[in-house]
Steps between C-alpha positions, in 0.01 A plus 500: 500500500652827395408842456696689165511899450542600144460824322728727616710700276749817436233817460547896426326731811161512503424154300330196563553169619233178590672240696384132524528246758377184417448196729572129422377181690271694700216737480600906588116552547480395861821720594567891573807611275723722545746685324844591625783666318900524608665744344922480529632553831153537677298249652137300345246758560126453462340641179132370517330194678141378287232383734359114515232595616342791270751582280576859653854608495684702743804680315861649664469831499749602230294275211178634667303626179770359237488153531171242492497100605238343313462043545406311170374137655420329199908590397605487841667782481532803717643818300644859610383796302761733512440846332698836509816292622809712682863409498451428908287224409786324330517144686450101488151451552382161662142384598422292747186331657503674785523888610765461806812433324665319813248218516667379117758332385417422177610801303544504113744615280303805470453767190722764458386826410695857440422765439708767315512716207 
């Protein structure tokens, strides 16, 4: 059972990016995800955790009205919605089936995005 991110990219200021994380050998629809990013030299910080329950997503403040989770069950498939992207969000970005980072030890390989003109 595995979770894989995929989608990131190199993008100007301002652009747009949609990542993916997809689950295999087990169903993401019963689980909250979240979304972390590390850029270099800092630690994994929280970027949005999706809701089992209802859906609802509670965003870190500096993605706050930028970025949008949104959960495909019949791909099972959770993606991020990133628009009007800033060099500070340059980072790995990982998903994971849970919100609280510490409880997880099965962390991908990530995506990498940057961001840079």
């Amino acid at each position: 059972v595995e979770l894989v991110e995929s989608g990131g990219a190199l993008v100007q200021p301002g652009g747009s990016l949609r990542l993916s994380c997809a689950a295999f050998g087990f169903s993401l629809s019963i689980y909250p995800i979240g979304w972390f990013r590390q850029a270099p030299g800092k630690e994994r910080e929280g970027v949005s955790c999706l809701s089992s329950k209802n859906n609802s997503t509670v965003y870190a403040n500096s993605v706050k009205g930028r970025f949008t989770t949104s959960r495909d069950n019949a791909r099972n498939t959770v993606y991020l919605q990133m628009n009007n992207l800033k060099p500070e969000d340059t980072a790995v970005y990982y998903c994971a089936t849970t919100c609280n980072p510490w409880e997880y030890d099965s962390w991908g390989q990530g995506t990498q995005v940057t961001v840079s003109s």
